[in-house]
C-alpha positions as MATLAB code, in Angstrom:
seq = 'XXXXXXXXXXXXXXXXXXXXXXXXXXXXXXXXXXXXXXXXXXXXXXXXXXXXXXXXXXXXXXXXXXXXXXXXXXXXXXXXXXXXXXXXXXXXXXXXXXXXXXXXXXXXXXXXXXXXXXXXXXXXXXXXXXXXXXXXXXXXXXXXXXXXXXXXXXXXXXXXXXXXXXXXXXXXXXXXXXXXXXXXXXXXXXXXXXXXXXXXXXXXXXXXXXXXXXXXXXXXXXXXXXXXXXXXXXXXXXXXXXXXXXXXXXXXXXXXXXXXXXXXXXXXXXXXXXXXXXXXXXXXXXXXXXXXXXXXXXXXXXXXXXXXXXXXXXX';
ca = [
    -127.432  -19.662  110.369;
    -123.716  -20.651  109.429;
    -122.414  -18.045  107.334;
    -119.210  -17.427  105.334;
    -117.444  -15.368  103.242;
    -114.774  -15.802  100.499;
    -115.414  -12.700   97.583;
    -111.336  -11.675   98.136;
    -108.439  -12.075  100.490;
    -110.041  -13.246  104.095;
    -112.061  -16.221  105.141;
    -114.708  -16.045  107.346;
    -117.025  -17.674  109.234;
    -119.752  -16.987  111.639;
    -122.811  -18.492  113.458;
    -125.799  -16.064  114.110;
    -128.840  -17.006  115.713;
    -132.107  -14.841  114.997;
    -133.202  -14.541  118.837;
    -129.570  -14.977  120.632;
    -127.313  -13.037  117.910;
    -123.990  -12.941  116.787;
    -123.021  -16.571  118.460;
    -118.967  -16.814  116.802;
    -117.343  -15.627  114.020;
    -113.773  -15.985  112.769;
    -111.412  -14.309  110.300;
    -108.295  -15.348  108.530;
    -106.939  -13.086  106.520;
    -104.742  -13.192  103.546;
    -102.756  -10.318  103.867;
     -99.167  -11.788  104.445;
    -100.076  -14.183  101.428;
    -100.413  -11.427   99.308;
     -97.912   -8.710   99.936;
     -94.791  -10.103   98.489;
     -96.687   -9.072   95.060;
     -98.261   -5.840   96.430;
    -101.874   -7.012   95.496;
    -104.323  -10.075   95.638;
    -103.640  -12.789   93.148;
    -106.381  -14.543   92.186;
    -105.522  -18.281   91.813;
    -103.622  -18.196   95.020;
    -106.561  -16.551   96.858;
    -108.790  -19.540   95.976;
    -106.108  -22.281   96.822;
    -105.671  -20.135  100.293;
    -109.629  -20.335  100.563;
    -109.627  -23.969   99.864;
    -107.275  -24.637  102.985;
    -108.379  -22.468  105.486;
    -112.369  -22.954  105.177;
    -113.190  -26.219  106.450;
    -111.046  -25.520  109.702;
    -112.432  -22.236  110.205;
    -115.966  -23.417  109.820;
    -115.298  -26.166  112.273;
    -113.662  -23.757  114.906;
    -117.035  -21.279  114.675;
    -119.674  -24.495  114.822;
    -117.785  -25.431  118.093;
    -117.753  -22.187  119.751;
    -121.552  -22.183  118.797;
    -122.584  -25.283  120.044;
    -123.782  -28.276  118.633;
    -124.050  -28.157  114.711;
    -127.422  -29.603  114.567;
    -129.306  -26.676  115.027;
    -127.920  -24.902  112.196;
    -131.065  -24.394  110.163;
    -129.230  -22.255  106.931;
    -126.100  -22.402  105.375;
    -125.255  -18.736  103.617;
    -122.293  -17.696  101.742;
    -121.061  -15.233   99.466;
    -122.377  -15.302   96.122;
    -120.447  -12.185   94.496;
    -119.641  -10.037   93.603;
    -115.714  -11.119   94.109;
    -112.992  -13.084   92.523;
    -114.510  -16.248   90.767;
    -112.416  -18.745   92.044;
    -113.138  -17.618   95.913;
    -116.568  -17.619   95.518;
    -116.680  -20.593   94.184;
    -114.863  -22.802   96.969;
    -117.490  -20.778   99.221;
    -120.289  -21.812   97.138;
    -119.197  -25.592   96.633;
    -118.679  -25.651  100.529;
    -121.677  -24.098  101.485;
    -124.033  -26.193   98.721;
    -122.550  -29.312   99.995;
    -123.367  -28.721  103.842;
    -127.361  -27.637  102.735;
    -126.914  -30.824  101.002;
    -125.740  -32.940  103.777;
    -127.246  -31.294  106.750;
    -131.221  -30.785  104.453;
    -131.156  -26.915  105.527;
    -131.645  -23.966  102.969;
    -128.710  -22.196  101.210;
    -128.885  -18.998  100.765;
    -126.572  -16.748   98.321;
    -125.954  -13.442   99.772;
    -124.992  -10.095   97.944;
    -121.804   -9.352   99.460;
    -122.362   -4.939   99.585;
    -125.769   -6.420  101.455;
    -123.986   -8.323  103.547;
    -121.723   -4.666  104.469;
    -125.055   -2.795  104.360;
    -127.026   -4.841  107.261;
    -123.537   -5.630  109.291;
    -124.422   -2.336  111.506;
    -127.667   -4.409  112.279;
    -124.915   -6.216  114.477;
    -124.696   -3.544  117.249;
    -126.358   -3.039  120.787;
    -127.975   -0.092  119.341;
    -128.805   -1.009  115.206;
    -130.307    1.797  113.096;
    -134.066    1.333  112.655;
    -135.341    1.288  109.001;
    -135.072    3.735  106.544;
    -131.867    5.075  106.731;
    -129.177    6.206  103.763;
    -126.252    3.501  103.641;
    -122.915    4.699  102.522;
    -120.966    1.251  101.345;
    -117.140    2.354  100.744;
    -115.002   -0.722  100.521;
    -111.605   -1.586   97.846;
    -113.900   -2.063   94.911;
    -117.428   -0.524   95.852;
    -118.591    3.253   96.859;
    -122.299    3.777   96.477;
    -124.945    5.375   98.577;
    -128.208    3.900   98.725;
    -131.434    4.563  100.611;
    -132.742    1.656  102.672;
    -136.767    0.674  103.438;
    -135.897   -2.884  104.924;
    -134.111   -5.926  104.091;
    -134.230   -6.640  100.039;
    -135.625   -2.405   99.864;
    -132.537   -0.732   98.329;
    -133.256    2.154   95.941;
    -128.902    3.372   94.861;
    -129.237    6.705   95.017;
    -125.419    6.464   93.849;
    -122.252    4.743   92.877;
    -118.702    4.795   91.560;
    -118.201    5.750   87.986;
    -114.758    4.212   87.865;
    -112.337    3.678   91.064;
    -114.038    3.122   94.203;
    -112.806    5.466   97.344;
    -111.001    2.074   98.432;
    -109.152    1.951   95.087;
    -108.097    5.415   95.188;
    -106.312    4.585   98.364;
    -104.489    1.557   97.855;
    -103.761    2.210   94.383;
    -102.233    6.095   95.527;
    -100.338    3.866   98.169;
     -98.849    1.675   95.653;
     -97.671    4.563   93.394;
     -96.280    5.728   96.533;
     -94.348    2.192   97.788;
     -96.216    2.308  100.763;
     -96.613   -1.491  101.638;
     -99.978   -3.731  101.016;
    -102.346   -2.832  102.208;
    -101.939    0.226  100.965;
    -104.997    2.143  102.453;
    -104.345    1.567  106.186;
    -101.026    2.476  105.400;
    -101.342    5.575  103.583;
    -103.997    6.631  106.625;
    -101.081    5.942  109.018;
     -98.980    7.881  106.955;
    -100.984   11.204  106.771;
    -101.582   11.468  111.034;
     -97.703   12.722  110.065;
     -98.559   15.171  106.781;
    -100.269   18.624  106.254;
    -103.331   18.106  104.159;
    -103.247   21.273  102.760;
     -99.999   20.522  101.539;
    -101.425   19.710   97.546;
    -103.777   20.943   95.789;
    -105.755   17.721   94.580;
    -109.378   17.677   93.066;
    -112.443   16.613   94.582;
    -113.717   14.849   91.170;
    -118.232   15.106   91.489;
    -118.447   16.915   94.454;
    -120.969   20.170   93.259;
    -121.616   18.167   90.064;
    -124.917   17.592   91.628;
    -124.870   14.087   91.195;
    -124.276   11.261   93.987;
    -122.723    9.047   91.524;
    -118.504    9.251   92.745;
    -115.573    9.184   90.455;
    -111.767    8.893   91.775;
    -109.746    8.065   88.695;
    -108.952   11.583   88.199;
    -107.752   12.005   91.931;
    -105.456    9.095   91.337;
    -104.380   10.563   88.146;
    -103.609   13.916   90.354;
    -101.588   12.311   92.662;
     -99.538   10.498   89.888;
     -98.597   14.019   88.504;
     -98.003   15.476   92.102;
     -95.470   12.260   92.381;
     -93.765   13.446   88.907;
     -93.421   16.696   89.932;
     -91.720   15.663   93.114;
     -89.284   13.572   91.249;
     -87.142   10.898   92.851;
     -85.843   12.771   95.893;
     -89.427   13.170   97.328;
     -89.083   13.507  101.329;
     -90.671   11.373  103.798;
     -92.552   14.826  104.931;
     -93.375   14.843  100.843;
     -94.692   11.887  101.393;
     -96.693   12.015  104.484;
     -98.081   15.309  103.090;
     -99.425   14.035   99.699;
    -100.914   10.748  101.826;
    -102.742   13.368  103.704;
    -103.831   15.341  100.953;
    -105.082   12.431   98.984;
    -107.384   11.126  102.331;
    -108.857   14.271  102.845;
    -109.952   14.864   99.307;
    -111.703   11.159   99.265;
    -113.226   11.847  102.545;
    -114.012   15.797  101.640;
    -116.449   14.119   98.635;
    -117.313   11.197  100.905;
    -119.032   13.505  103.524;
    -120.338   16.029  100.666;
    -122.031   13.294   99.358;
    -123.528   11.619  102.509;
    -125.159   15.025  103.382;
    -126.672   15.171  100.074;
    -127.894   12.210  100.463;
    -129.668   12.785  103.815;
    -130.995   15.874  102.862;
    -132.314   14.972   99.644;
    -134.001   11.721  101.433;
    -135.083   13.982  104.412;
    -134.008   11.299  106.529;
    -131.626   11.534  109.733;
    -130.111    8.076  110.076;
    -126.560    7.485  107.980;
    -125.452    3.792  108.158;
    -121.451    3.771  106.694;
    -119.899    0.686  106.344;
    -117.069   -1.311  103.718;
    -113.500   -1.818  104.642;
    -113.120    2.152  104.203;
    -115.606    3.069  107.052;
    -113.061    2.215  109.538;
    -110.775    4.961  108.272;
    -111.251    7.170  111.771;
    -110.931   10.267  109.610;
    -113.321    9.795  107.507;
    -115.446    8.840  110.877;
    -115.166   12.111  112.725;
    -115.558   14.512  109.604;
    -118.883   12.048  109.253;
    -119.637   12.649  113.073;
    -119.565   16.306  112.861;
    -121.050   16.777  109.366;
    -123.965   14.931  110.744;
    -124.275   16.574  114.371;
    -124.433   19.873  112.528;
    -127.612   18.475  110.592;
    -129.363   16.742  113.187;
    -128.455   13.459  111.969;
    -126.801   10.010  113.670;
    -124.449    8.125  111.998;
    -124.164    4.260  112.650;
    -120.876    2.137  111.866;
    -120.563   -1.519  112.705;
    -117.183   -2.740  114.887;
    -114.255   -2.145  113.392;
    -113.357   -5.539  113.041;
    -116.847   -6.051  110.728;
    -116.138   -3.122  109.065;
    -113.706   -5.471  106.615;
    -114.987   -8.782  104.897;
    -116.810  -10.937  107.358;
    -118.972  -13.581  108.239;
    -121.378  -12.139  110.521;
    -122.672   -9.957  107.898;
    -123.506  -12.635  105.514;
    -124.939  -15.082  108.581;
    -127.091  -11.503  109.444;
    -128.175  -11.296  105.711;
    -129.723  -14.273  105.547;
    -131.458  -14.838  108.571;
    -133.238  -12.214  108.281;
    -134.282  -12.981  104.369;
    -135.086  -16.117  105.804;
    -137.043  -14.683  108.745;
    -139.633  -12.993  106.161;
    -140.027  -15.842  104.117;
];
């Protein structure tokens, strides 16, 4: 299967073979496009796609082999910015077309939910997913492939939101949640006293506008001769209140399934704090946690390649 994906700022591609696996994959990413305006813009996203796909397709079907055998195009179908997914739709469509193989739209939070599949040691099936990327948190409990029951999801701002848009307000540079974990190795977390918005509500669903709105006072109160320690220490009380509700949650989630397997993935599930307070939370409960590479843990190919071979696979 020849997979790619182009819902934001990186394009991907990827070859995966059912029997062999992961054959190549590739990522370009967007970032240096983007940061002179200290976000994603849409329109030059999509031109960006537009350059940058063709070549990157052709440098993953020759580190596959020969491009005959591909027997499935798949690409991302949303959700995303329009004009992305729509020069990965056109591109994918046409090569279907041309090469008389299926073409399969994938869901792109599927595509993050099966990428742990990827690894020497995948989690077997069913298993609580918690998807944490820039514009998705949800947990969901998983039967098999196309078996999703969301158990939860965000009300407003995503976990990923809440840190690049408390970056921003900050003037951390883009992309603002990397940086802002960066920052707080160097801050006391205990520093401010932020909420934890939903976490004994009794509810999965999440909700971080208020946490952003939090920091934005915090900031006020500061003024204009905030510190670099100021700084450091509000970046590390703002990550461990997202992954304080993060972890609540996933527990919950577990326990309420009665089920022992916790697969995390999204951009934000390479956060390594939010990885080791996951790690002991579910050591103390008997549980494993799974996490795909770091490097699929952002928007990928693979994932969408994975997702549809094994749709295709069972029919």
């Amino acid at each position: 299967i020849l997979g790619q994906e182009t819902s934001c700022d990186e394009t991907a591609a990827a070859v995966y073979d059912g029997s062999v696996g992961l054959l190549a994959h590739e990522v370009y990413s967007q970032v240096d496009l983007h940061a002179a305006y200290g976000g994603v813009v849409p329109e030059l996203a999509s031109r960006d796609h537009l350059r940058k796909l063709l070549p990157l397709l052709r440098k993953v079907l020759d580190a596959a082999g020969d491009s005959g055998t591909i027997e499935g195009v798949a690409y991302t179908s949303g959700p995303g910015l329009v004009g992305a997914l729509v020069v990965g739709a056109s591109v994918a469509r046409s090569l279907a077309y041309a090469w008389r193989v299926p073409c399969l739209g994938v869901h792109h939070m599927e595509g993050h939910l099966l990428a742990p599949l990827l690894e020497p040691e995948p989690p077997e099936f069913p298993f609580v997913a918690l998807l944490v990327s820039g514009g998705h948190t949800l947990l969901a409990r998983v039967e098999g492939v196309g078996r999703y029951e969301v158990l939860g999801s965000s009300l407003d701002d995503a976990a990923g939101e809440a840190f690049d848009k408390t970056a921003k307000m900050m003037g951390l540079p883009y992309p603002g949640g990397p940086a802002l974990a960066r920052l707080a190795d160097f801050g006391d977390a205990s520093a401010f006293d932020l909420p934890r918005p939903l976490m004994y509500s009794g509810s999965l669903d999440f909700s971080f506008s208020g946490l952003k709105t939090a920091v934005m006072t915090q900031l006020r109160k500061v003024g204009s001769n905030v510190c670099e320690q100021d700084r450091a220490n509000l970046a590390a009380s703002t990550q461990q209140a997202i992954v304080d509700v993060l972890v609540h949650k996933s527990v919950a989630a577990l326990k309420a399934c009665d089920l022992s397997r916790l697969v995390v993935a999204g951009g934000v599930g390479a956060n390594q704090r939010l990885r080791e307070r996951l790690d002991d939370a579910c050591a103390t409960l008997g549980a494993r946690v799974h996490y795909p590479e770091l490097v699929l843990c952002t928007d990928n190919g693979a994932m969408i390649a994975l997702a549809a071979a094994m749709r295709l696979q069972r029919g």
